[in-house]
C-alpha atoms as one frame of an Amber mdcrd trajectory, in Angstrom:
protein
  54.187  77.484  82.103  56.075  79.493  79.111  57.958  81.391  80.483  61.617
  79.619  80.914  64.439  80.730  82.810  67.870  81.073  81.928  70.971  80.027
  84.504  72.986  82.465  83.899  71.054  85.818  85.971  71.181  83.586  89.249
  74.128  84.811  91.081  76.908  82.216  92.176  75.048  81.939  95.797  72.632
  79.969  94.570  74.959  77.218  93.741  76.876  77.491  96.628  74.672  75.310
  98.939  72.803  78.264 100.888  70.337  78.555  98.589  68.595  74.716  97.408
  65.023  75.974  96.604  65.336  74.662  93.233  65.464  71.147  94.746  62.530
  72.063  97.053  60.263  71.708  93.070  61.263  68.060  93.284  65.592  67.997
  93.246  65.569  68.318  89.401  67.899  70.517  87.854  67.797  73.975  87.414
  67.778  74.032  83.446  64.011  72.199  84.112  61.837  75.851  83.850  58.897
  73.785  85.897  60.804  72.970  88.942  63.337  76.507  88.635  60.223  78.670
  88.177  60.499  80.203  91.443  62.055  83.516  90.428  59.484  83.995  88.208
  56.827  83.406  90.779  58.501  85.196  93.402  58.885  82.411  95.868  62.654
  82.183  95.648  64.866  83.534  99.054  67.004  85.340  96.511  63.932  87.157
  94.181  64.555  90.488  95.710  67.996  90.890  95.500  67.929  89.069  91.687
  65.357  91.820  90.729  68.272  94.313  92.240  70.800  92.727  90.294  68.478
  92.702  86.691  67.535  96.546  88.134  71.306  97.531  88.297  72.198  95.708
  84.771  69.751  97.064  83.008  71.038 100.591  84.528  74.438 100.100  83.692
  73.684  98.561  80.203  71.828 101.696  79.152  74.348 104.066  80.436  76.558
 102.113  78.589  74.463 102.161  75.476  73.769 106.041  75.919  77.408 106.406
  76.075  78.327 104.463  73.203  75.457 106.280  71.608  76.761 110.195  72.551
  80.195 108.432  71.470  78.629 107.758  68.025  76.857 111.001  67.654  80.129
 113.160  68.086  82.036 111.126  65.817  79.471 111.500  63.400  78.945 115.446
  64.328  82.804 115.541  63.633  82.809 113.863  60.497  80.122 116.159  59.378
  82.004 118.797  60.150  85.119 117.766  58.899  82.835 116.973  55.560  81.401
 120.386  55.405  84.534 122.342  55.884  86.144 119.996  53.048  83.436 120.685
  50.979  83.562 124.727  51.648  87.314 124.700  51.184  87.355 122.636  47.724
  84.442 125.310  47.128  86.556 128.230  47.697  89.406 126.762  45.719  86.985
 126.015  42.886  85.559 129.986  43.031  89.186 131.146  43.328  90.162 128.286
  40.136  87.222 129.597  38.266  88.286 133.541  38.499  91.702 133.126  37.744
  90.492 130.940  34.597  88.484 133.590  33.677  91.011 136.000  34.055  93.661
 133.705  32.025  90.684 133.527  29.479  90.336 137.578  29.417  94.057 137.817
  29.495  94.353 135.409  26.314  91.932 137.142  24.040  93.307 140.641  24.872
  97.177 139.123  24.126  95.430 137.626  20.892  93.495 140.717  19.868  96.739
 142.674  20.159  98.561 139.887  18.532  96.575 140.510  15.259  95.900 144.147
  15.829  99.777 144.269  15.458 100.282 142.054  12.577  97.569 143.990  10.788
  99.739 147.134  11.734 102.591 145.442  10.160 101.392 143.877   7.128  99.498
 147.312   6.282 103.480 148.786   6.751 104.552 146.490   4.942 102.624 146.349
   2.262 103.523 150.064   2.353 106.784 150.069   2.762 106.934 147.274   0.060
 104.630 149.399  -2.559 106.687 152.222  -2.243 109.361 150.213  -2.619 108.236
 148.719  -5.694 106.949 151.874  -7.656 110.982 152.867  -6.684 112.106 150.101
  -8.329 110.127 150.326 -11.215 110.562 154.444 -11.754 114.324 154.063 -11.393
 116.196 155.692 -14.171 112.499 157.184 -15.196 112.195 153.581 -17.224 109.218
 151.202 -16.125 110.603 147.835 -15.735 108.617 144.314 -14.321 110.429 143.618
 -10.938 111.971 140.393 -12.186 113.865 142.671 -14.623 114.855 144.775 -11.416
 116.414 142.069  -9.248 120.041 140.435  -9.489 122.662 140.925 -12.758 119.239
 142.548 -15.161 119.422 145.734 -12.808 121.196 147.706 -15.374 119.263 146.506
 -18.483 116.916 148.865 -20.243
């Protein structure tokens, strides 16, 4: 016989002194599978309500494990969703972070276009302003003079 049998399903009964068919195999101990095998041939007083017992365990242990399993499954359902609502914020943000960088972008090269639009404006002005200038200074008293001549204590030379 293969088949061994643990001590620990028996319920305390069968140590109590009602029950002594293990010593009815020849009074050797129950750990010796050859003279405890009655409750795996069915002879044992006990066999029916043992097969209750391993019946209701078995019940209770996979409620237990389809609990612990529904348990897992909503955590991981929540997590998920947790996950996936992270992920569509930090999405949104990054849409909303990528328009207004675009915008700043657009914003930046119309500033900079008008930046040099106006300092062409001005330099052309000024180059106007200062040509004008110049052909003043050098037609002043109806006598061309070089514009170092025209600046500082040579003004009135001729």
């Amino acid at each position: 016989m293969t088949s061994t049998v643990s001590i620990s399903p028996c319920t305390p009964k069968c140590y109590s002194g009602s029950c002594n068919s293990y010593l009815e195999g020849g009074g050797m101990s129950p750990l010796n599978p050859t003279t405890f095998g009655s409750y795996t041939n069915g002879t044992h007083p006990l066999q029916g309500e043992y097969q209750e017992w391993r019946k209701q365990r078995r019940k209770e242990k996979g409620v237990r494990r389809r609990k612990e399993r529904r348990k897992e499954q909503e955590v991981r359902k929540r997590n998920e969703r947790r996950k996936e609502k992270g992920v569509r914020r930090w999405k949104e943000k990054e849409v909303r972070r990528r328009n207004e960088r675009t915008k700043e972008q657009e914003v930046r090269k119309r500033n900079e276009r008008r930046k040099e639009n106006g300092m062409r404006r001005r330099e052309w002005r000024r180059k106007e302003s200062g040509m004008r200038r110049r052909e003043w200074r050098r037609k002043e008293n109806g006598v061309r003079r070089k514009e170092k001549e025209v600046r500082g204590s040579m003004k009135c030379w001729q």
